[in-house]
N, C-alpha and C positions, 0 to 999 in steps of 0.2 A: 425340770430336774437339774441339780448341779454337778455340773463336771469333772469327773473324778481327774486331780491331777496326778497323782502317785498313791502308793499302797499305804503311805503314812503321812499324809496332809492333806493339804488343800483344800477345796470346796468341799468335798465329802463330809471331813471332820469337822467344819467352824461353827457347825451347832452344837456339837457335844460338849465345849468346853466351858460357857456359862461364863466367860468373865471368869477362870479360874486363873492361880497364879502359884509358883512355886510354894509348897507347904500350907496350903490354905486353901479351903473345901474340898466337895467330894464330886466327884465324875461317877453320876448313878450310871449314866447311859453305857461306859467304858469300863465299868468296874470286872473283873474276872470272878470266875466262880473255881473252886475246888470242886471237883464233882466227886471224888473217892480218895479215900488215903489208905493205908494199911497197916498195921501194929500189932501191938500185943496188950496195948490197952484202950480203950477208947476215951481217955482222959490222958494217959500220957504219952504223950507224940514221940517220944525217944526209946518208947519201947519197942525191941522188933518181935518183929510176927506178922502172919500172914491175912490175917483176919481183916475184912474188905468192911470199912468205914464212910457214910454218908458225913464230911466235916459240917456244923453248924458253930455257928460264933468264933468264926477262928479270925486271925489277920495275922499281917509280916510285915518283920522290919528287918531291915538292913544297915550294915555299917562296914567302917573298915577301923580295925585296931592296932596303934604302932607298941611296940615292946622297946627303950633304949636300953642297955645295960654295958658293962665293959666287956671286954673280949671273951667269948666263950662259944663253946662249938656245940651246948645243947643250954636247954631252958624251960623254963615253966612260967608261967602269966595267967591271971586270969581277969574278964574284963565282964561288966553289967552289960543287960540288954534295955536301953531308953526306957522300957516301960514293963516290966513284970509282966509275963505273961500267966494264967492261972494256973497253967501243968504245965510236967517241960515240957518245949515243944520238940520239933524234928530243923536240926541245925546241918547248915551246908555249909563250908569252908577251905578256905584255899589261903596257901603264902600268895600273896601280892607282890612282895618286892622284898628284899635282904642290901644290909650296906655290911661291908664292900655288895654291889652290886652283881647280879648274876652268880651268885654262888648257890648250888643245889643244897636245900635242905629237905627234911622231912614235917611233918608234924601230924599230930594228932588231938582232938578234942572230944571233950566230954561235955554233957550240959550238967551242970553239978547241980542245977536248982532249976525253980521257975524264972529267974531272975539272975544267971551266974553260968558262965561257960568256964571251966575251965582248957590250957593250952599249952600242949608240951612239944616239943621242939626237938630236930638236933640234924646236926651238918658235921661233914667231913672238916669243914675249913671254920675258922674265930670268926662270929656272926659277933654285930653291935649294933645290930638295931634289924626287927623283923616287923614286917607287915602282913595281915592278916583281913581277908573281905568273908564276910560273914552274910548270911541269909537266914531267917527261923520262920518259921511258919508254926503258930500254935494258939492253944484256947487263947480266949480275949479274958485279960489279967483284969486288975483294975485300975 
């Protein structure tokens, strides 16, 4: 048997990867499961409610999106997700980063579409540029 070196390598894991490489194949063995979600529709992931769901055909992607504009202390943007999903799904979101640097803002987001976040913004201090990491999890689009 092989030697487990750490919780996150070594010997344990060198069969699971098959010759994989950044952005290129799939890891059956590693892959995660959603085992329940929760909503208010079972087709559209952004709706709330309490209603306990089995997910089939979903996936996630992620990204991070920069906003540049001249000085101002609130804002609106809206940015695509790489690949449509077929309902909207259930989006997670955080500011990442502000220039000038370390200045506190707010934001909030809507998913406007299957395909469309919208993002609105706003700071006590003149933001010129906002960054934004994003996560969706929802139906498999086409």
């Amino acid at each position: 048997m092989a030697e487990q070196e750490d919780a996150f390598g070594g010997d344990l894991f060198a069969d699971w990867l098959d010759g994989l490489s950044p952005g290129a194949g799939r890891v059956s063995s590693l892959i995660g499961q959603l085992r329940y979600r929760a909503g208010g529709s079972s087709t559209d992931w952004s709706t709330p409610g309490s209603t306990k769901y089995l997910p089939r055909d979903w996936h996630m992607q992620a990204g991070c999106f920069r906003d540049m504009f001249t000085a101002r202390s609130s804002g609106g943007f809206e940015f695509d997700f790489p690949v449509s999903f077929s309902e909207p799904p259930l989006l997670i979101s955080s500011i990442a980063g502000t220039l000038p640097s370390f200045e506190e803002a707010v934001m909030q987001t809507t998913v406007a579409s299957a395909s469309t976040v919208e993002v609105y913004w706003w700071s006590t201090n003149n933001l010129t540029r906002i960054w934004v990491n994003w996560l969706a999890l929802g139906p498999i689009g086409l």
